[in-house]
Each structure stands twice: as C-alpha cells, then as structure tokens.
C-alpha positions as CSV (number, residue, x, y, z in Angstrom):
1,X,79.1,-45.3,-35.8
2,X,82.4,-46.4,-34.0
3,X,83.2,-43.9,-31.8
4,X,86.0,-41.0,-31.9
5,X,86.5,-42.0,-28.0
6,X,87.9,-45.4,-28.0
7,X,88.0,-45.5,-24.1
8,X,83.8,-45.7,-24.3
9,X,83.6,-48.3,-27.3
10,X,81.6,-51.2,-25.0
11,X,79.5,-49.0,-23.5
12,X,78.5,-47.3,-27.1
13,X,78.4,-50.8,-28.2
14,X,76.2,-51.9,-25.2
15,X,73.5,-49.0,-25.8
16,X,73.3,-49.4,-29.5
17,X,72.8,-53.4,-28.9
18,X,70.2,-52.6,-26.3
19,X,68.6,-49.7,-28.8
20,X,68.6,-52.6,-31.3
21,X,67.0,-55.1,-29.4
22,X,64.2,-52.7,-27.9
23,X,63.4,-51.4,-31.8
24,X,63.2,-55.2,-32.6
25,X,60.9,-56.4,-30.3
26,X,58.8,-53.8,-29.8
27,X,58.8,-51.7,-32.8
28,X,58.3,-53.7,-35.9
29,X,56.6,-52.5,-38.8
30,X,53.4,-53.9,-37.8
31,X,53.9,-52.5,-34.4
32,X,54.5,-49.3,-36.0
33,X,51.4,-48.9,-37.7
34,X,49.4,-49.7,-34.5
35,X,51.2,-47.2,-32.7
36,X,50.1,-44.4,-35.1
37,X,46.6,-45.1,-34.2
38,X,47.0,-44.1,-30.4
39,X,46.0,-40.7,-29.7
40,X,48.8,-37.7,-31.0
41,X,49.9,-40.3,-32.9
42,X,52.5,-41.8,-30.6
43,X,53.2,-44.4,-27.9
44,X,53.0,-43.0,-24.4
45,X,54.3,-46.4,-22.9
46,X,57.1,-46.1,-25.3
47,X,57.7,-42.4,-24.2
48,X,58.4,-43.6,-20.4
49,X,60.5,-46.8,-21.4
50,X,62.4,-44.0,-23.4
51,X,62.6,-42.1,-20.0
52,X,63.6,-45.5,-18.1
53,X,66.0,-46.6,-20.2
54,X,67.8,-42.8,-20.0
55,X,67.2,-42.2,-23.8
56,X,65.6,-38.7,-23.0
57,X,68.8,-37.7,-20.7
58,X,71.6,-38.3,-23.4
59,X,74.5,-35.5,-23.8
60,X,72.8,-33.2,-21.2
61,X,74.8,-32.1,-18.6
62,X,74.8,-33.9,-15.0
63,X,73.1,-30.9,-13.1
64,X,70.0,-31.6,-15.7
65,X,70.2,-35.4,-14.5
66,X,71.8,-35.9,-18.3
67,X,74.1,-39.0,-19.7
68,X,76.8,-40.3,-22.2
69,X,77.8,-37.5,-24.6
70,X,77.3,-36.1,-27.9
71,X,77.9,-39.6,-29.8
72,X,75.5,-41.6,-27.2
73,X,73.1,-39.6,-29.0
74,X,73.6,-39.9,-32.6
75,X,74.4,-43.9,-31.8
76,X,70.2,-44.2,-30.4
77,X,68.8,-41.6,-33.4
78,X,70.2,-43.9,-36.0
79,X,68.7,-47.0,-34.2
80,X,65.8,-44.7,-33.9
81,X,65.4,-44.0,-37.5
82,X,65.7,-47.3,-38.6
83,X,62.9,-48.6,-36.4
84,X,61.1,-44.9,-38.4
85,X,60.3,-44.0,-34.8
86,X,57.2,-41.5,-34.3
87,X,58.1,-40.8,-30.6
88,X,58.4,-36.8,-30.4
89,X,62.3,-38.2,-29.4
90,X,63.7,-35.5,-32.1
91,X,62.1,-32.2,-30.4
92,X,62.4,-32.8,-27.0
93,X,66.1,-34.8,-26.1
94,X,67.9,-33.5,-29.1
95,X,66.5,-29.8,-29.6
96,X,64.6,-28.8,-26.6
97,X,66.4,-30.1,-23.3
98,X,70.0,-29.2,-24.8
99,X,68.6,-25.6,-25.6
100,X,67.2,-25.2,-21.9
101,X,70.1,-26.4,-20.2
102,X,72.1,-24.2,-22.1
103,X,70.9,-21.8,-21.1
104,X,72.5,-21.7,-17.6
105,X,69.8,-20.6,-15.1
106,X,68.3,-23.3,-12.7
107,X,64.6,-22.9,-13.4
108,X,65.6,-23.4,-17.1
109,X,67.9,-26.6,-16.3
110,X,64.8,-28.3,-14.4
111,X,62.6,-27.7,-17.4
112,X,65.5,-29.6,-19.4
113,X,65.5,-32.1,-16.5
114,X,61.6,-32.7,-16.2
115,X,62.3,-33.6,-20.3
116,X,65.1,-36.0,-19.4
117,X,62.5,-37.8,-16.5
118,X,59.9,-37.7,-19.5
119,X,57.9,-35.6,-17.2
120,X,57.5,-32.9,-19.6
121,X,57.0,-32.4,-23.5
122,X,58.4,-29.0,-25.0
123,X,58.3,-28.1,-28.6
124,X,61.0,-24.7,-29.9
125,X,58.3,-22.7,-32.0
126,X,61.2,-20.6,-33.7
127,X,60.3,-21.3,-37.8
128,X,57.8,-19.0,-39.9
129,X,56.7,-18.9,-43.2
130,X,58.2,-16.5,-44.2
131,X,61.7,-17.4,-43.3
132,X,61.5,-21.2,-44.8
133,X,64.7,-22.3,-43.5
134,X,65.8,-19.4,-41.5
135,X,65.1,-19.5,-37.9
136,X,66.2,-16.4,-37.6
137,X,63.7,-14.9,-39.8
138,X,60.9,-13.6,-37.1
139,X,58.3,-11.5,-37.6
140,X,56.7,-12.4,-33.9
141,X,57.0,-9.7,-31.9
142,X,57.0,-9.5,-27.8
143,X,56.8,-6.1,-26.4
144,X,57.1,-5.1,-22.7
145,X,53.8,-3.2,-21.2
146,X,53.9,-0.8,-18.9
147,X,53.1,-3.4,-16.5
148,X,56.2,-5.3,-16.8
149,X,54.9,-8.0,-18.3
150,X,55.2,-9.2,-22.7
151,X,52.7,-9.4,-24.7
152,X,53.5,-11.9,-27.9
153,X,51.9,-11.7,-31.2
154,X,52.9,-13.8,-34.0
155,X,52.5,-17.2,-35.8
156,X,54.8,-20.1,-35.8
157,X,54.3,-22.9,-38.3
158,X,55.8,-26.5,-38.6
159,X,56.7,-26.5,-35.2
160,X,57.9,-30.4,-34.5
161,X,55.8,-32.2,-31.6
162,X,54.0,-28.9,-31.1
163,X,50.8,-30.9,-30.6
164,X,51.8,-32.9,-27.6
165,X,53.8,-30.1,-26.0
166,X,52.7,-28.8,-22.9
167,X,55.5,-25.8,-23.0
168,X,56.1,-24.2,-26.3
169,X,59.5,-22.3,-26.5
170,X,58.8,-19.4,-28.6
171,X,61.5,-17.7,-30.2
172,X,60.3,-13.6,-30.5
173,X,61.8,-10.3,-31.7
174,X,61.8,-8.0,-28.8
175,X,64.3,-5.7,-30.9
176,X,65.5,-4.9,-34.3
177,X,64.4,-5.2,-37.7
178,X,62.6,-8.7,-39.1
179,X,66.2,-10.6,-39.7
180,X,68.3,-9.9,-37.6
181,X,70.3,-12.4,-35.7
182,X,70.2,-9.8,-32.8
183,X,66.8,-8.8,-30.9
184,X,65.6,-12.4,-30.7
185,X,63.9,-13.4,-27.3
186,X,62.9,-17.1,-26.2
187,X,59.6,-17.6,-23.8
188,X,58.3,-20.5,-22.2
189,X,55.1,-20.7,-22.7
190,X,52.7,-23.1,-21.3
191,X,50.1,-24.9,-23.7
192,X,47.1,-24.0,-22.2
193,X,47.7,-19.9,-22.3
194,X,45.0,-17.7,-23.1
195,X,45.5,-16.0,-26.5
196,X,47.4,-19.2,-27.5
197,X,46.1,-21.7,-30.3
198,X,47.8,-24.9,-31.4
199,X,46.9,-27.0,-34.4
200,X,48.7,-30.5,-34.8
201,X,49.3,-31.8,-38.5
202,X,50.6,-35.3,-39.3
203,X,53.2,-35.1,-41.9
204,X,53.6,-37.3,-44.7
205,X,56.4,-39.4,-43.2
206,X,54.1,-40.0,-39.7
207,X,55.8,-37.2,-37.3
208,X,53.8,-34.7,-35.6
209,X,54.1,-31.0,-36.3
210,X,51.9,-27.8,-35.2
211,X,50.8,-24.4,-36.3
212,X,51.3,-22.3,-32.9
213,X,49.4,-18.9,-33.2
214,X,49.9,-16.0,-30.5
215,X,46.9,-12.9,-30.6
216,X,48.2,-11.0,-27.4
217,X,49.4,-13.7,-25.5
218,X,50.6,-11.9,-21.9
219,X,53.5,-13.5,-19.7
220,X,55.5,-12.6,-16.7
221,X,59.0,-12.2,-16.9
222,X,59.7,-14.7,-15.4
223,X,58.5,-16.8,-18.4
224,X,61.8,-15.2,-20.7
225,X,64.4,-17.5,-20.7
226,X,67.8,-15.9,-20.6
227,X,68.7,-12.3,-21.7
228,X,66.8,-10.3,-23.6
229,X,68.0,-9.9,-27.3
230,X,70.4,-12.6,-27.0
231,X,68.7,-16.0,-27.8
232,X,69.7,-16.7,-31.2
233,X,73.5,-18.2,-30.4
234,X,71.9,-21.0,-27.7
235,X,68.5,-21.2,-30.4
236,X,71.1,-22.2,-33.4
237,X,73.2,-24.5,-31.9
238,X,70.6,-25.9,-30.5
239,X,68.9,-26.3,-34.0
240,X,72.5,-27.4,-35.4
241,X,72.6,-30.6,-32.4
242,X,69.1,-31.4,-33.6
243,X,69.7,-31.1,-37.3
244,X,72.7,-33.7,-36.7
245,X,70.8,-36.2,-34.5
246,X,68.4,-35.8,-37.8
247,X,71.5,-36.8,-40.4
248,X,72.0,-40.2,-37.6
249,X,68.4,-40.6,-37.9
250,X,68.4,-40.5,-41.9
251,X,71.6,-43.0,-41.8
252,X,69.2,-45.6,-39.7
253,X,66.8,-45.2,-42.1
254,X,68.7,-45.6,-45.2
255,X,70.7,-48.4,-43.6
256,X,66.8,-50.5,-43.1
257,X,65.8,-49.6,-46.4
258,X,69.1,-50.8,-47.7
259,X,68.5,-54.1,-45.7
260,X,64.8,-54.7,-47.1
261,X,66.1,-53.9,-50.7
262,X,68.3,-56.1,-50.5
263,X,66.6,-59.0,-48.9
264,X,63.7,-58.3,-51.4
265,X,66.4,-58.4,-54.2
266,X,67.7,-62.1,-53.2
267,X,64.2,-63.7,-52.8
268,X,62.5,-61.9,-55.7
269,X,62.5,-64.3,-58.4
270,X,62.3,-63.4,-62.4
271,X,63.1,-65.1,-65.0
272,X,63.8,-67.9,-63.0
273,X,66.7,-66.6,-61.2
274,X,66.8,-64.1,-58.0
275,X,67.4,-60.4,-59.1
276,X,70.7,-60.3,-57.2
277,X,71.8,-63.0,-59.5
278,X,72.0,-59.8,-62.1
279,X,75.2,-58.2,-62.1
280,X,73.8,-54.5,-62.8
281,X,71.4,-54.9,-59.5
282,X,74.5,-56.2,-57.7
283,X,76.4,-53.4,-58.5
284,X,73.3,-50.8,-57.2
285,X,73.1,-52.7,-54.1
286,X,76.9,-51.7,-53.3
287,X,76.8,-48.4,-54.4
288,X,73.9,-48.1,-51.7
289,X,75.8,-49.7,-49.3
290,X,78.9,-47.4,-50.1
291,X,76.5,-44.4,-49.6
292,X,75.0,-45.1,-46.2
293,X,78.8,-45.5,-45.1
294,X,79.8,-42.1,-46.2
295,X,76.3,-40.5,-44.8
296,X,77.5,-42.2,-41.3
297,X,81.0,-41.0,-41.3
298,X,80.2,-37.5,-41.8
299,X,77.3,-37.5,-39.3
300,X,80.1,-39.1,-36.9
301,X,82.5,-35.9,-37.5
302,X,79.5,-33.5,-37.3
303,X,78.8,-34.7,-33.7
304,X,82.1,-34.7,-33.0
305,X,82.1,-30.9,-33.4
306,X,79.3,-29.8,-31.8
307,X,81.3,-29.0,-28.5
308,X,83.6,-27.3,-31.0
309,X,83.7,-22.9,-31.6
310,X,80.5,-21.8,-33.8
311,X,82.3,-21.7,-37.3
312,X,83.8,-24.9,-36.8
313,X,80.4,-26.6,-35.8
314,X,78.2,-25.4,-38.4
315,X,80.5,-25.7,-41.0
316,X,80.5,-29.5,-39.8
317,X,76.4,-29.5,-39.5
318,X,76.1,-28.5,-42.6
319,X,78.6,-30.7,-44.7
320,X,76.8,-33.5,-43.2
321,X,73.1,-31.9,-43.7
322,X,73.5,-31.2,-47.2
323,X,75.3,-34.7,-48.3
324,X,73.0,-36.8,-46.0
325,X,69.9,-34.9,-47.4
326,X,70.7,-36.2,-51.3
327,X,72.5,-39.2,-50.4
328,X,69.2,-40.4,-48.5
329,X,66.6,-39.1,-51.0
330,X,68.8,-41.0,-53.7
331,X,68.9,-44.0,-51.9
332,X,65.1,-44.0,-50.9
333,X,64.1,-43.6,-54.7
334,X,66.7,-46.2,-55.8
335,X,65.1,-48.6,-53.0
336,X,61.7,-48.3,-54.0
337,X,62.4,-48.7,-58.0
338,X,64.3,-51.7,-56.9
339,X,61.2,-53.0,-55.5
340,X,59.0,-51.9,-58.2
341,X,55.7,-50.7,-58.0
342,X,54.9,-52.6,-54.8
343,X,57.7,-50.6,-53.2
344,X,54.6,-47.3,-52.9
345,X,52.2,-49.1,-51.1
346,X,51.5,-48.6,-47.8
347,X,51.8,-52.2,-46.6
348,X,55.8,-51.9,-47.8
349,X,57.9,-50.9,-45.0
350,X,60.4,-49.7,-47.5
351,X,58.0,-47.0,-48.7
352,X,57.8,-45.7,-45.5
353,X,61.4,-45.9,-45.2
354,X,61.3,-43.3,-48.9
355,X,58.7,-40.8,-47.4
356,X,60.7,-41.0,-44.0
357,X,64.3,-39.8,-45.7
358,X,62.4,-37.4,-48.2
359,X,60.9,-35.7,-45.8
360,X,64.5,-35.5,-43.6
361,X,65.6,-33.8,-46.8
362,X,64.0,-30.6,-45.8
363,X,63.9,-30.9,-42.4
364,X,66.1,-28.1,-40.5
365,X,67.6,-26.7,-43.9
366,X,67.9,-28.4,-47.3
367,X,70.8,-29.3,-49.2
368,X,70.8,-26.0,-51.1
369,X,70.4,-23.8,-47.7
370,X,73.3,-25.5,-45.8
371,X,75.3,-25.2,-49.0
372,X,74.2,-21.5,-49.0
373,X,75.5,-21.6,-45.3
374,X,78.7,-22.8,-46.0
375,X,79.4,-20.5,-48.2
376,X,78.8,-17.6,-46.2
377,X,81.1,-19.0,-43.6
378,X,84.1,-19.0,-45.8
C-alpha cells in the first residue's frame, strides 16, 4: 500500500518495515504453531508488545490516546495477515475501540483507550443465526424494568475474540420489529455477569470466536452506550472499518502464499528441470501476482473512504469485500494445487495460508452479500 497522503510516505514506510521485521523474527511459521498452544489460543506477550509498539492505538482519535490514521492501520493488518496472526488484533483495534470512541461520551472513550493500552479485551456480540450476514438482524431483546434497569435476553453467535473478552458489546433491540435498522441498543457488558454464558470455538483458520448467550442478564443504565434506539449507524461503520482492515489482512495473506508458491515453484524439481522453467506455471504465477495487486489497490481506496459520508463508504467497503473475497479464495486454491498434495498438510505454511483466506471469504459479508449491498445502494 503506498499511501494516498504523500506527506506521511516514511513514516508509513517506517511502521510497515518495523511490522515486517517484528512478524519475521518473532512470528514464523514455527513460532506460529507454538503460539496456538498457549491458553485462548494466543500470545499474551505478543498482545503487550502490540500495546508497546502502539499497534492497538492506530486511527483512534487523540482523546482515546489513538495514532496514525486510517491507512496506518490497513498498512499493519496486511503485515499482520501475512505473518496469519492469531492475536484478537481484528476485534479489538479495528472494530471494538473505533466503535467506543465513536461513540462520543468519555466513559465510552476510556473503554476504547484501556483497548489502545492493551488493558482491556472487548468483543461486539452484534451477529445471530438467524441474520447470517446481517448485523442488523436481532432478535435479542433488552427491555427496561420498572426498576430502571435492562434486562437482555438473546443469543449471539460467532462473536470474534469473544472468548478472551472481558467486556462483550452487545448489540440489542430495545424497539421495533426483528430487522429493523432502528430500535437497536449497544451494552457493555462485563464477562463475568450473572445470566451470561460464553463458549469459545477455534475456527478452522486458528482465530478465536464465541457463542455469547443472555437468560435475563440485568444492567444499570449506565451500562447502554449511547442513545437508545440509535446504535446501528456507529455499529456499521464500525463493522465496515473492521471488514476493510479484514480485505488488508487477506492481501498479506495472499501476498505470503504468493511468495511460498513461488519459491516452492523454483526449487521444485520434475523432470529434471524446476517447475518455473514451465511456461504455463510462469504465466499462473503472474496472474497471481497481478491479483494480489488489484486486491491491494482497492483495499487502499476503501480505507481511504472510511472518513467519507455513509453511501460513499460502504459502497467502497463493499467493492473491496466482494473482489478481495474471490480474488483471495482463487488464489489460495491456485497456491495449494501448485504445490500439490503436500500443499494440505498441516506442516505446509501455505495451507494455512488457503484455510486463512477461505475463511476471510465469509467473514463480515460474502462476496454475494456485499454485491447484494451494493445494489441496494444504487
């Protein structure tokens, strides 16, 4: 990514190097895999150099002790995603701190900042089953007792670094019917309250999810963050930053799978020649190359807009979601064929690198549900 704000291209250049270098030498593949052994399936030591190093404060605001801008942040995912990073990075400094310090009032802004010091873990419990893809889609209901307080009743699923969160975010309908975009109500709501159950699940590509469950779960007011009824604007752009940091991720990822392929491709003997030395394989490997290009470009422009008006930002989110969803897929299959069968097992980084970008696919809308989206904004 070079950088729509050429006044900043050393010091973009300078935290990618440094995001490089830190991935390098201590997150190899080996390291990787002993990392996923450590309990919630993540480094903790890793967590706080993230902290240090002011990973966890990029493009939030200077009140929330925030850094660099919206490009900062896609610049570290795709370094991030091409180390395949299991650090809960994605939930808490791209969807979780943005969506508290948007939200304007100052207990909400030190939540965010307590993220940003890697004091805190949060997790947005907004998804249900029933909605697939739309957030919006709530059947978890809060209702205010006579005592003032809300009780919340509901079930959240695939809710990302739910398991390690000690605050869950969860996204209610205090109003109207089950999908409407009005009525929706966000709560911070501490792990450990009664009535509250969480249930971690490893997913296939090695991230950390949860099934958050709510039986009459009672909170102050004090516990709603902002307005009542008005959530969902600040709960989808929120969703739209994280699904772009997401699309930079998927580009670091395709670009190391890109590199292993084509390492594997020039050593890899047959026939008594390399395979590169076949025209046909050459031609693949450019036609990869030309993809992960593209996917970067338009991730580029979708950060660009994400300070833009709503129409104009998830029209952009979406180009990029649905073309980096395919293009990434495509290229993860391609990369493992060109491996052969050895490019499935488990002690092939490349694999991972597949299960990694299929699973991005789906993650925060699929190609065919940001397509859907876009047409519905025309």
């Amino acid at each position: 990514m070079n950088g729509y704000d050429e006044d900043r291209f050393d010091e973009r250049q300078m935290l990618q190097q440094s995001a490089r270098r830190f991935v390098e030498r201590e997150y190899g593949f080996a390291q990787r895999k002993a990392v996923l052994t450590e309990p919630n399936g993540f480094s903790r030591a890793h967590w706080r150099t993230f902290a240090e190093l002011g990973w966890l404060a990029l493009a939030l605001p200077p009140a929330c002790g925030g850094l660099g801008d919206d490009l900062d942040q896609a610049l570290l995912a795709e370094e991030l995603g091409r180390a395949l990073a299991v650090e809960p990075w994605l939930a808490n400094a791209a969807l979780c701190a943005p969506l508290l310090a948007a939200c304007g009032a100052v207990r909400h802004a030190a939540l965010a900042e307590r993220i940003s010091a890697g004091g805190l873990m949060a997790a947005l419990a907004a998804f249900e089953t029933q909605g697939r893809h739309d957030a919006f889609d709530v059947a978890t209901r809060a209702r205010r007792g006579d005592d003032a307080h809300w009780r919340i009743d509901g079930t959240k699923t695939l809710v990302l670094g739910g398991g390690c969160a000690d605050v869950l975010l969860v996204l209610a309908r205090t109003d109207g019917e089950r999908r409407d975009t009005h009525g929706l109500t966000l709560f911070a709501v501490p792990a450990a309250t009664p009535g509250m159950a969480v249930e971690a699940h490893p997913t296939y590509d090695d991230r950390q999810t949860a099934t958050v469950t709510l039986r009459r779960v009672t909170l102050s007011d004090e516990a709603r963050i902002g307005e009542v009824g008005d959530a969902w604007p600040v709960v989808q752009a929120a969703i739209d930053r994280a699904t772009v940091m997401a699309c930079a991720e998927a580009v670091g990822t395709m670009a190391r799978a890109f590199e292993l392929t084509r390492e594997y491709a020039v050593t890899r003997r047959q026939f008594g020649r390399s395979l590169s030395a076949n025209q046909v394989i050459r031609h693949r490997l450019v036609d990869l190359y030309v993809s992960i290009e593209q996917a970067r470009s338009i991730t580029e422009a979708a950060a660009a807009a994400l300070r833009a008006d709503d129409v104009t930002r998830m029209r952009a989110v979406s180009y990029a979601k649905a073309f980096v969803s395919g293009a990434g897929r495509a290229l993860g299959e391609d990369a493992v064929q060109l491996h052969g069968a050895i490019g499935m097992t488990d002690e092939m980084e490349v694999g991972h690198c597949y299960k990694r970008l299929a699973a991005h696919a789906n993650l925060f809308g699929d190609a065919d549900w940001h397509l859907a989206r876009l047409d519905a904004l025309e």
